[in-house]
Backbone as CSV, one residue per row, in Angstrom:
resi,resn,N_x,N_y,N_z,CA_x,CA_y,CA_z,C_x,C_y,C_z
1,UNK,-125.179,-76.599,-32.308,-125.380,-75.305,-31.716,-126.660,-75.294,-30.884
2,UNK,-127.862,-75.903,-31.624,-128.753,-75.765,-30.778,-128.739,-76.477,-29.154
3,UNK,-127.737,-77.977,-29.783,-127.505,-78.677,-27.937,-127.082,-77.980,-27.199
4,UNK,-125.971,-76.638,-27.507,-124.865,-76.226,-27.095,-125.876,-75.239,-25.776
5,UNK,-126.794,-74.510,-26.970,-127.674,-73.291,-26.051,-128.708,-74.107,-25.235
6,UNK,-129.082,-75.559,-25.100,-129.843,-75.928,-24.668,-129.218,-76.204,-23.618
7,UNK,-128.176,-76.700,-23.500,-127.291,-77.435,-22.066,-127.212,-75.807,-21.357
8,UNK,-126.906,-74.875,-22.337,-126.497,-73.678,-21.211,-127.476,-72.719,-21.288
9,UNK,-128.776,-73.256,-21.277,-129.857,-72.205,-21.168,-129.837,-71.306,-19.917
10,UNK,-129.512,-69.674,-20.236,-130.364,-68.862,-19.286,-128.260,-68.284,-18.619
11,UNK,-127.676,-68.969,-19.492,-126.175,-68.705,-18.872,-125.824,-68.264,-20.360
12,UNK,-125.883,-68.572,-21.288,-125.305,-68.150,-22.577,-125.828,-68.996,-23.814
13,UNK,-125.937,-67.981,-25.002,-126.797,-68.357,-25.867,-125.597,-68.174,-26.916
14,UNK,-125.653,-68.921,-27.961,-124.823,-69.160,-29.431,-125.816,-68.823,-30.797
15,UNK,-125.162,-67.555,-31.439,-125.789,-67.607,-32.905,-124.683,-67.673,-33.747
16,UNK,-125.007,-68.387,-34.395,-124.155,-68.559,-35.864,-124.608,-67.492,-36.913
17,UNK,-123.574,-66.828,-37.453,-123.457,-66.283,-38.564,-122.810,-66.505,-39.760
18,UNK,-122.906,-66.891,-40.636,-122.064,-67.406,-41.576,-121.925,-65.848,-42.724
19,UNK,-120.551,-65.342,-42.980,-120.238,-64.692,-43.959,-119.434,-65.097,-44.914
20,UNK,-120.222,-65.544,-46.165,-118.866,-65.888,-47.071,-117.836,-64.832,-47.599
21,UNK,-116.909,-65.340,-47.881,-115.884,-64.800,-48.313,-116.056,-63.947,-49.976
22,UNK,-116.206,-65.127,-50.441,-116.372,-64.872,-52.101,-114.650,-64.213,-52.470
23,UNK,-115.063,-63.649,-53.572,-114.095,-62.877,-54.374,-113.711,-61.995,-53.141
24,UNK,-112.392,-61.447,-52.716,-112.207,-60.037,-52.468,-112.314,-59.948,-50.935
25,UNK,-112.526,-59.344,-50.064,-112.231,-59.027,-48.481,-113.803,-59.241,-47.859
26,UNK,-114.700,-59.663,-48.431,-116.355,-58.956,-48.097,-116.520,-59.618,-46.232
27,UNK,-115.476,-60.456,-45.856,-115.942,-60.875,-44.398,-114.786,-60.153,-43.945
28,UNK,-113.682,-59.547,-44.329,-112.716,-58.551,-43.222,-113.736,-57.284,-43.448
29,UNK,-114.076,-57.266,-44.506,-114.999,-55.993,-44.687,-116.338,-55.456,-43.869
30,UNK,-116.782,-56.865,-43.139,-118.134,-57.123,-42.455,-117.464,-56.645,-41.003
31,UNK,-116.281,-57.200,-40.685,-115.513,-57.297,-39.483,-115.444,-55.589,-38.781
32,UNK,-114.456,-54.888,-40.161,-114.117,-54.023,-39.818,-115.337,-52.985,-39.594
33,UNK,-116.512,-53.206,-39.942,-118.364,-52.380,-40.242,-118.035,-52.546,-38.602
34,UNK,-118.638,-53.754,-37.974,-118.979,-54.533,-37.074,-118.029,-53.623,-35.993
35,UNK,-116.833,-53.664,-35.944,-115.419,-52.847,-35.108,-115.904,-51.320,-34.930
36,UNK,-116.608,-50.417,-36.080,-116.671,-49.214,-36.428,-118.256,-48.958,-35.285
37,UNK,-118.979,-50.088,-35.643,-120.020,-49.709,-34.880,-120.617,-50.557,-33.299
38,UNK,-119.610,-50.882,-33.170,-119.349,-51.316,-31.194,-120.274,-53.173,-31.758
39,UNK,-120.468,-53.741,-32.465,-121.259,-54.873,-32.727,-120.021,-55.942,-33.102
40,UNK,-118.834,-56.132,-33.029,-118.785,-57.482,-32.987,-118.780,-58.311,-32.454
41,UNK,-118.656,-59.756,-33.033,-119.444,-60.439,-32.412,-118.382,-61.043,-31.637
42,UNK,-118.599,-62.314,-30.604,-117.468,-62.442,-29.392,-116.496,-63.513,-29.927
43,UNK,-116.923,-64.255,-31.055,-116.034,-65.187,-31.335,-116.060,-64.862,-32.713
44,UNK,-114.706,-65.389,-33.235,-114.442,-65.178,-34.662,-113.889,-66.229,-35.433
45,UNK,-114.074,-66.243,-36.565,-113.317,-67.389,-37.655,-112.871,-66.582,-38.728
46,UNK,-111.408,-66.681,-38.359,-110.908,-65.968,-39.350,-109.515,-66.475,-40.139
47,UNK,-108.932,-66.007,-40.986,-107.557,-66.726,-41.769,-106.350,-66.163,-40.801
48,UNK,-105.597,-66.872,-40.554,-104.876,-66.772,-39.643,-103.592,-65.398,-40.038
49,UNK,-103.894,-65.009,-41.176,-102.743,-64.406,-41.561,-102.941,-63.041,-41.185
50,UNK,-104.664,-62.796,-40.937,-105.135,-61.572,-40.471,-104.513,-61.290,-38.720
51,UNK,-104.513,-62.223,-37.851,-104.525,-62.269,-36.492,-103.353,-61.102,-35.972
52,UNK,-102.726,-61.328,-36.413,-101.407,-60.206,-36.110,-102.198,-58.670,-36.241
53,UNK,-102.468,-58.485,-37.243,-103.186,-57.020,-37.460,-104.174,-56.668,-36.596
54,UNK,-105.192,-57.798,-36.705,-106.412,-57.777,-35.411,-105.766,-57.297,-33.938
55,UNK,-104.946,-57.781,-33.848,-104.326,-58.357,-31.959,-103.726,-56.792,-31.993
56,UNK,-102.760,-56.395,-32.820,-102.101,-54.996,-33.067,-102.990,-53.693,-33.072
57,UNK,-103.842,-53.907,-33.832,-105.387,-52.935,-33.577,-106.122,-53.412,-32.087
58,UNK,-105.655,-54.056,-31.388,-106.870,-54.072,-30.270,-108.509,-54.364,-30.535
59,UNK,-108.248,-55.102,-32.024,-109.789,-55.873,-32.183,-109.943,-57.452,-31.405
60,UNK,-109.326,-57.915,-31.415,-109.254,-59.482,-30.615,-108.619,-59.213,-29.378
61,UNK,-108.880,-59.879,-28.215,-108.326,-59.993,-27.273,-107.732,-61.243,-26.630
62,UNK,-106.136,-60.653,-26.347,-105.639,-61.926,-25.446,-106.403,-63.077,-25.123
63,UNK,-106.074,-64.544,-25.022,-107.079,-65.406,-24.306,-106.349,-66.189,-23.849
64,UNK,-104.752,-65.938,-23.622,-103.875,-66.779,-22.536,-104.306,-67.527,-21.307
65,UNK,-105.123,-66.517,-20.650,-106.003,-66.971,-19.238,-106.820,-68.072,-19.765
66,UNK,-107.393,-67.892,-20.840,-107.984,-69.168,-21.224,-107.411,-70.467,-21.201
67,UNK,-105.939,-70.392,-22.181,-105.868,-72.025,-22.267,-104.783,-72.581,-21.608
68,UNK,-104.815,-73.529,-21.359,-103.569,-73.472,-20.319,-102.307,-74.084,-21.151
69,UNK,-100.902,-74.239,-20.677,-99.689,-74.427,-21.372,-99.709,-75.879,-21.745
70,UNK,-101.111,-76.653,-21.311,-100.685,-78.544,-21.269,-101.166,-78.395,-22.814
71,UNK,-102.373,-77.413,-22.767,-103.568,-77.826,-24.041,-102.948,-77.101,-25.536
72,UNK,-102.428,-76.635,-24.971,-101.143,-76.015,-25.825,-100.388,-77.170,-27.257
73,UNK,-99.808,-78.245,-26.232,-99.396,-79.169,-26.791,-100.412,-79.517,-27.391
74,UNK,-101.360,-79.413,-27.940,-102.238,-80.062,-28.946,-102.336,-79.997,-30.132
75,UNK,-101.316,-78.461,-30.402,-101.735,-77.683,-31.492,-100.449,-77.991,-32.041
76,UNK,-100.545,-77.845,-33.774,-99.230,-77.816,-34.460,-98.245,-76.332,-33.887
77,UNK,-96.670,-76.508,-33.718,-96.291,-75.258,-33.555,-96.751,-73.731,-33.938
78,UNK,-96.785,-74.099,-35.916,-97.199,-73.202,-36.378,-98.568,-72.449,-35.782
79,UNK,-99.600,-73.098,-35.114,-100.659,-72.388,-35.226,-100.524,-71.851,-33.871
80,UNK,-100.196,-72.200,-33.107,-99.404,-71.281,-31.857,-98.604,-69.819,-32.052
81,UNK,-97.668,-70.334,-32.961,-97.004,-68.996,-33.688,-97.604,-68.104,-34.751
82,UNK,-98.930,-68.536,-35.563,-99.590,-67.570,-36.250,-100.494,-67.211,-35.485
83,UNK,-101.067,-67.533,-33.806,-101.824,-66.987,-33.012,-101.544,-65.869,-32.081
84,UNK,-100.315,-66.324,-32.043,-99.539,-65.060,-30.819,-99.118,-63.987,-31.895
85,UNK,-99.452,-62.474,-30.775,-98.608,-61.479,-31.822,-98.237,-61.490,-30.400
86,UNK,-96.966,-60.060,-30.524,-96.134,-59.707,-28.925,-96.546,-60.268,-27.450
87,UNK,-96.063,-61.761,-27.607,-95.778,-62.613,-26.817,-97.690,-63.472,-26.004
88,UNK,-98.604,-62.501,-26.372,-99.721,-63.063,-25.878,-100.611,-64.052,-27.450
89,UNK,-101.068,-64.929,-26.758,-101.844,-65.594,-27.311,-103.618,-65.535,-28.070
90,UNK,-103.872,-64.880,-29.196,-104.722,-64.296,-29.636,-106.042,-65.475,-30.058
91,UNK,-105.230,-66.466,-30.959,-106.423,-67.046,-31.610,-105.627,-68.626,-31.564
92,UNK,-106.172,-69.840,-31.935,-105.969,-71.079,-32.209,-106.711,-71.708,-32.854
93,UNK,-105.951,-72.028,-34.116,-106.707,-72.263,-35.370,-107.132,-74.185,-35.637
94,UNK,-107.738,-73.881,-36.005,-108.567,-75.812,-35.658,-107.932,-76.395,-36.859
95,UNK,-106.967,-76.103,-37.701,-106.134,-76.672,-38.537,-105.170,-75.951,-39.636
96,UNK,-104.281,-76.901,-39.660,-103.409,-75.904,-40.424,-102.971,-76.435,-42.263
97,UNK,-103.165,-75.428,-42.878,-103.245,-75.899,-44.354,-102.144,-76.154,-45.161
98,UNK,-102.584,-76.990,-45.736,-102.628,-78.071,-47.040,-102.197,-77.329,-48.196
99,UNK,-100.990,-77.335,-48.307,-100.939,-76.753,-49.966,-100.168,-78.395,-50.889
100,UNK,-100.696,-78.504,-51.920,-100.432,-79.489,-52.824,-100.427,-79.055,-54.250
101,UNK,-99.719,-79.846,-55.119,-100.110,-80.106,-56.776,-100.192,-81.255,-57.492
102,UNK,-101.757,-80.732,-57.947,-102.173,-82.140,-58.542,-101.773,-81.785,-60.074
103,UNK,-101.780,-83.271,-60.252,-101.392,-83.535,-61.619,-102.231,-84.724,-62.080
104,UNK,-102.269,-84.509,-63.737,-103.352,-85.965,-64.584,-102.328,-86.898,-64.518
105,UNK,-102.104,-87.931,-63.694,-101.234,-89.313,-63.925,-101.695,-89.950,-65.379
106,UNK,-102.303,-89.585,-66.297,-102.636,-90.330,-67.614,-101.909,-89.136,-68.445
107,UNK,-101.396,-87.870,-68.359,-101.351,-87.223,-69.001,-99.640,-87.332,-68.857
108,UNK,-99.542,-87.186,-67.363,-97.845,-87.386,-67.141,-96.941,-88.691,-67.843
109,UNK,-97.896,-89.771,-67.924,-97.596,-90.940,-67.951,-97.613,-91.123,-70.039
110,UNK,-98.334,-90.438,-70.361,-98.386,-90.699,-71.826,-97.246,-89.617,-72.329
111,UNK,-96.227,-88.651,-71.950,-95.222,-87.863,-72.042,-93.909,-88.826,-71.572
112,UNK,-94.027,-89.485,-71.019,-93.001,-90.134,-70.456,-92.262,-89.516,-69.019
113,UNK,-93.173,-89.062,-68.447,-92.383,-88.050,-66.823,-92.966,-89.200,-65.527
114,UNK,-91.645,-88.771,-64.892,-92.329,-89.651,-64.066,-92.238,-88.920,-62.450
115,UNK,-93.322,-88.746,-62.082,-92.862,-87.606,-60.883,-92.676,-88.371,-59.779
116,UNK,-92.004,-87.248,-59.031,-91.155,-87.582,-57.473,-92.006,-87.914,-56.472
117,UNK,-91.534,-89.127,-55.891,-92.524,-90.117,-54.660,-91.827,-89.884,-53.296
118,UNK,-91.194,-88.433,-53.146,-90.746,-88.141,-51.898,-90.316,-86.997,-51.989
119,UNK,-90.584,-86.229,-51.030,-90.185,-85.343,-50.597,-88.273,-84.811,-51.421
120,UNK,-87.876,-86.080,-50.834,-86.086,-85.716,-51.122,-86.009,-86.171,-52.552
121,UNK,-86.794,-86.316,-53.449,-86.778,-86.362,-55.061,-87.365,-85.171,-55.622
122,UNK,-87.562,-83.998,-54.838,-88.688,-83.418,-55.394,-87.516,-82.709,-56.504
123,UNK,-88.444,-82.434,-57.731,-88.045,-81.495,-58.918,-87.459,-80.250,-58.367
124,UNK,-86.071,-80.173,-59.089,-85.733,-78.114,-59.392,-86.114,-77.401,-60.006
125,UNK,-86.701,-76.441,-59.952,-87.494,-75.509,-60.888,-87.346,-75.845,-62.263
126,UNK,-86.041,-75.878,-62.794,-85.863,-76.121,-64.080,-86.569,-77.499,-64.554
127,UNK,-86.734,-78.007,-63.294,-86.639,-79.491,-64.146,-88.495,-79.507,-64.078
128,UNK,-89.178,-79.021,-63.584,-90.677,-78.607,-63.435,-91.193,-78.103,-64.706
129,UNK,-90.127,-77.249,-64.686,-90.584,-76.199,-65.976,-90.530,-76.844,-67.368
130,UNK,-89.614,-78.180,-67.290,-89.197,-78.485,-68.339,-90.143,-79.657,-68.660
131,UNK,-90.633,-80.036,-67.560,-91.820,-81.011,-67.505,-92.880,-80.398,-68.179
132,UNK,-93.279,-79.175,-67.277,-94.558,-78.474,-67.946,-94.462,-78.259,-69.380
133,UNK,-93.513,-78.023,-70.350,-93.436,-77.768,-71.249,-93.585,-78.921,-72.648
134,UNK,-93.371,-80.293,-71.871,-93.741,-81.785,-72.576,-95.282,-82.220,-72.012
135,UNK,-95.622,-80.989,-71.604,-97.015,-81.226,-71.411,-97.770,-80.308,-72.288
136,UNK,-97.705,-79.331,-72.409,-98.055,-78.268,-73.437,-98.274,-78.633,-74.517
137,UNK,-98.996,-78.664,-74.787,-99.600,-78.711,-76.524,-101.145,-78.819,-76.893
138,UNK,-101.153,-78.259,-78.533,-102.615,-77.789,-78.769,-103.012,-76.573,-77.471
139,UNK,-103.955,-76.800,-77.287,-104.574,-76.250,-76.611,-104.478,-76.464,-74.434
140,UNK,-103.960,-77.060,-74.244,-103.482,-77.893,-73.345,-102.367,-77.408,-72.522
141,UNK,-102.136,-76.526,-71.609,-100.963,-75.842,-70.662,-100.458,-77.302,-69.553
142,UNK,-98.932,-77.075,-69.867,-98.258,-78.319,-68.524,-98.694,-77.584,-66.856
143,UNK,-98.867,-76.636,-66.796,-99.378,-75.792,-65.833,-100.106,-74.611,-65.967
144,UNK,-100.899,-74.831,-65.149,-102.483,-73.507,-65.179,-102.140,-73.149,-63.815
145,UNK,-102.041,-72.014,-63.769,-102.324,-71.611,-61.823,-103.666,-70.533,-62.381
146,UNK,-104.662,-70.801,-61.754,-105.608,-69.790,-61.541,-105.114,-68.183,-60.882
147,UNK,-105.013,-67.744,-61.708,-104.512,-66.365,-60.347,-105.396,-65.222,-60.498
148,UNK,-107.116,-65.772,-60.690,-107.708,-64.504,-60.410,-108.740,-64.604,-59.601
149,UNK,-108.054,-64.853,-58.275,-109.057,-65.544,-57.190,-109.007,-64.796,-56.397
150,UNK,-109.117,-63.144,-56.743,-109.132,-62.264,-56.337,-108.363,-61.436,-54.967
151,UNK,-108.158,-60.723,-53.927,-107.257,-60.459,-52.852,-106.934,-60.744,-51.935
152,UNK,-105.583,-60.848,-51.461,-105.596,-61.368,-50.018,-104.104,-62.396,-50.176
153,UNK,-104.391,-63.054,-49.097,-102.970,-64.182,-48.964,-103.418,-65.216,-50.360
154,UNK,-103.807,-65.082,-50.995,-103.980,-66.355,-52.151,-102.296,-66.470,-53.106
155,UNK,-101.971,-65.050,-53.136,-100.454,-65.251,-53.953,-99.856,-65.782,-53.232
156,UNK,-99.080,-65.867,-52.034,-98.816,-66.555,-50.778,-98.761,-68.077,-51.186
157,UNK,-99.923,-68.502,-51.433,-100.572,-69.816,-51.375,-100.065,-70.486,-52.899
158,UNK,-100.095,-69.139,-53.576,-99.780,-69.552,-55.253,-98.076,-69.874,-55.448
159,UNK,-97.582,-69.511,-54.928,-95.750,-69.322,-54.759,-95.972,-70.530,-53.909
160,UNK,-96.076,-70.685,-52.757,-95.637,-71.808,-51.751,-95.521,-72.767,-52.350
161,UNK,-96.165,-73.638,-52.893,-96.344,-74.954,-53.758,-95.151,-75.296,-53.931
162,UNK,-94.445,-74.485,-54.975,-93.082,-74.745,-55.337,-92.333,-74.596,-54.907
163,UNK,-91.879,-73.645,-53.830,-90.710,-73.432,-53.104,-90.531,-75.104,-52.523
């Protein structure tokens, strides 16, 4: 940042703000302060699931003129399609996420399970469930989902896994 304002001294200056998230909305919450009192700021980092609402409220603006249709191709489909609301182009997200489930390979392996090494093996619910359950014991759950990671797209994120 600092090279950034040094190359473009006296044409445009860059401050970083960092708002964490934490528990709960506290950076849509900063956003919407910021909207109420003519101060936000010109660029944003935000979860892509918000962009539709932003673009629909007239808080973000179009930036089609910005990029052109070649640079386009750079991006995964999806983040093209979670950037555009009614047909204009709002935001472009610098990556698109990762949902996974990990598992103890010493824990799977001392039950006798042996999990799926592709995609087209993957488990049917039943057969997950039935796993988790030769994992269970004492004190010990075949599956934990954290689910108090307070509001927002996180249930989203908690369901996807398995579908």
């Amino acid at each position: 940042m600092e090279e950034f304002n040094q190359a473009h001294k006296g044409k445009i200056k860059v401050k970083l703000e960092i708002i964490p998230s934490g528990a709960g909305h506290a950076y849509e919450d900063k956003i919407n302060v910021a909207v109420s009192g003519s101060s936000l700021p010109d660029v944003l980092d935000m979860d892509g699931s918000f962009i539709a609402n932003y673009a629909a409220t007239q808080i973000l603006a179009p930036m089609d003129e910005y990029v052109k249709e070649e640079d386009k191709k750079d991006f995964a489909k999806s983040i093209i399609q979670q950037g555009t609301y009614d047909g204009k182009l709002y935001a472009l997200g610098a990556m698109e996420s990762s949902l996974v489930l990990f598992y103890n390979k010493k824990l799977v392996k001392e039950v006798g399970i042996t999990p799926p090494d592709s995609l087209d093996k993957a488990w049917p619910w039943q057969q997950f469930a039935d796993n988790a359950k030769k994992l269970t014991k004492g004190g010990r759950y075949g599956v934990t989902l954290n689910m108090n990671l307070g509001v927002g797209a996180w249930m989203t994120y908690l369901g996807s896994v398995f579908i």
